[in-house]
C-alpha positions, 0 to 999 in steps of 0.5 A: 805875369803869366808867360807861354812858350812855344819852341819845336826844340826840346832843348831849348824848352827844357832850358828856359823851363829849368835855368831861368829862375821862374820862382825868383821872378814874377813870372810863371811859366803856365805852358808850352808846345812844340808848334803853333798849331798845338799852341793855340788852343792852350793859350786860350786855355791857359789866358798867357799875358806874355807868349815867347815864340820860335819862328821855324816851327813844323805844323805851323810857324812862329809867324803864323802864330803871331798873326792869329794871336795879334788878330784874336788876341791883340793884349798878348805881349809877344816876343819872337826867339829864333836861329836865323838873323834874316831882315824878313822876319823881323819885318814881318814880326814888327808888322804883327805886333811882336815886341821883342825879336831875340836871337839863340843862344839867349841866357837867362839874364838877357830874358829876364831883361826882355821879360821885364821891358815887356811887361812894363810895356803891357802894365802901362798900357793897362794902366792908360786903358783903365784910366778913366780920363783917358778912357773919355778921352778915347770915346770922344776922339774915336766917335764911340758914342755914335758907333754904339748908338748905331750898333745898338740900332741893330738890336732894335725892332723898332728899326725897318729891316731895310735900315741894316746895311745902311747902319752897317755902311756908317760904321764903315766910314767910320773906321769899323771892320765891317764885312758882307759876310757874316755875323753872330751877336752875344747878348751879356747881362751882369752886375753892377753894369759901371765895371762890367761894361768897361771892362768889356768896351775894353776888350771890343777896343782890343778887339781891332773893330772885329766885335762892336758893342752898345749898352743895354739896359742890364749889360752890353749887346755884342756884334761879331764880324767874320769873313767865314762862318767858321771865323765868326764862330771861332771869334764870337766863341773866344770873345765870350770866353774872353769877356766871361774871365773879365768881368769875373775879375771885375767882381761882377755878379748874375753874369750871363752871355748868350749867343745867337745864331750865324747869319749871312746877312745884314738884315738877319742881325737881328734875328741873330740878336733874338736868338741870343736875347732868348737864350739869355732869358732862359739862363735867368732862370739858374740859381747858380752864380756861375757864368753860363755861355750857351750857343745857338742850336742848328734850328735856333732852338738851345737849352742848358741841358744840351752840353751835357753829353757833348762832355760827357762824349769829350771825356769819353773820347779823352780817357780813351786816347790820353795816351795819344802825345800828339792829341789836341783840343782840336781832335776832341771838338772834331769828335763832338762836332763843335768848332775849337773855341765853342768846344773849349768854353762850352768844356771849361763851363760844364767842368769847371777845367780846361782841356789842358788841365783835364788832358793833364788830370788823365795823364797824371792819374793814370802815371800814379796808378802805373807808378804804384801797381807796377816797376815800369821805369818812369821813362817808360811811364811818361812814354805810356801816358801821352809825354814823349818828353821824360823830363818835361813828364817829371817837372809836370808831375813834381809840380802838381804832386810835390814828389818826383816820379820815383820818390812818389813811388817809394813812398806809395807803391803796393 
């Protein structure tokens, strides 16, 4: 079980880092920010299974947190570690999902506990998901058959255009997030189709009625929901990350997912679906096996070469302003004018690293050549290359090298 923790206090960072026996346990700490804000981002990056989280946060608070990760990101287990014993938060935490609310001080053994019942929760809830009886039993009782045959007439040219928002009204009444603002399809192909198309009705499920499916002949159609265009955008673009790693994991082959244009209307989602239709054709044409999500251009018009040099301008601006401790993925993607989420696929698909791992290869290549070439104490070092915490800087960089800064530096300084 991958955890992901997020405390404003450094102290108490580097407390649960150091004195909970992470090596003796089946958990791994895979990251950790000092507010939501910087959070986000490398919990995409970083795909957590459990995200511990304080309340009182600058920039944004627990609460803020909690709510964009049980809306975008439902499977996270999350458990809440705050100072203040108040009725209102707990409330608000059990509103949104939490599954633990602990008080500080905690100790290690108590959040061994908490770990272990919270990971029990979620394996039993995987467990019951991917349970195939269950699973049937789930579509009959929640009318899936008929929901995907309707979204699926969406995608069709056979349907009068008219028809849309008549589709879109039954799929209301029967029980779907179904707003009048704005929609993106994600056109997927993949094989074999059996594992790849439940894994992703899994994560439409987990979804909470934002993205609807239906079967293709070679994968699944894929409608996404917004209010804004920024929303549709940032959860189509998280959903295909999502989707990618998934099907990934079941094994599949030949995965391609395209996406179509934003539209703000009923009517449009078809022309949104051929876009994305199109794009996913012009991928047929790679060799590679490597999944590929392209986005739709401002015209309708995407290649494959097009991410290119919006990486190559990411790098650039990265390796300029590493140095930057407060730099997140949002200022690069700001940068190269790509919303958060398309920024990070489109960056971990060109690469083949998130920005995490990129933003840490920078800064640990850069403490190396410091660490070789000059006497500078690595205090000063961790300051210079982005870590305003030395010690968090020291764990990082004995984690990924096998030596301490200083040992690392008796061993190859010039």
């Amino acid at each position: 079980m991958k955890v992901f923790l997020a405390d404003d206090e450094i102290v108490v960072r580097e407390g649960i880092r150091e004195s909970f026996p992470w090596d003796e346990t089946p958990y791994v700490l895979v990251g950790e920010a000092p507010d939501g804000e910087m959070a986000i981002p490398m919990i995409r990056d970083t795909n957590p299974d459990i995200v511990i989280t304080d309340i009182r946060m600058p920039f944004m608070d627990g609460i803020e947190l909690c709510r964009i990760l049980h809306a975008q990101m439902p499977w996270i287990g999350i458990i809440v570690l705050s100072g203040y014993d108040e009725f209102e938060y707990a409330r608000q935490c059990i509103q949104l999902g939490v599954r633990e609310y602990l008080l500080k001080p905690i100790n290690a053994e108590e959040l061994k506990a908490v770990l272990d019942k919270v990971s029990a929760q979620i394996k039993a809830e995987r467990n019951t998901f991917e349970h195939a009886e269950s699973l049937r039993a789930r579509m009959k009782n929640d009318d899936k058959f008929l929901k995907e045959k309707l979204v699926g007439s969406l995608f069709s040219d056979e349907a009068a255009v008219e028809d849309a928002r008549n589709v879109l009204m039954q799929l209301k009444n029967l029980g779907c997030f179904v707003p009048t603002a704005y929609y993106m399809v994600i056109d997927a192909a993949f094989s074999p189709l059996s594992e790849g198309q439940e894994a992703a009705r899994n994560l439409v499920d987990a979804s909470e009625g934002r993205v609807l499916c239906s079967q293709g002949r070679v994968g699944t159609r894929f409608l996404v929901l917004g209010n804004t265009s920024e929303d549709v955008e940032e959860r189509a673009y998280a959903f295909a990350s999502s989707l990618s790693r998934e099907l990934e994991r079941n094994n599949c082959s030949g995965i391609r997912i395209a996406i179509g244009d934003i539209v703000g209307a009923p009517e449009k989602i078809y022309e949104s679906f051929k876009t994305a239709r199109h794009i996913r054709h012009l991928l047929v044409e790679r060799t590679d096996e490597k999944t590929v999500i392209l986005g739709a251009r401002e015209m309708g018009e995407a290649t494959s070469e097009d991410t290119s040099p919006i990486v190559t301008k990411a790098k650039l601006f990265m390796s300029t302003n590493f140095s930057n401790p407060n730099l997140m993925l949002q200022d690069v993607a700001k940068n190269v004018n790509m919303s958060n989420s398309r920024f990070s696929t489109v960056f971990s698909q060109e690469t083949g690293q998130t920005f995490t791992e990129y933003l840490m290869y920078l800064r640990l290549n850069k403490a190396k050549e410091l660490l070789r070439q000059t006497n500078t104490r690595s205090t000063q070092i961790a300051s210079e290359v982005g870590y305003n915490d030395s010690h968090y800087f020291s764990y990082i960089f004995k984690k990924n090298f096998g030596l301490t800064p200083s040992e690392y530096r008796a061993k190859y300084q010039n």
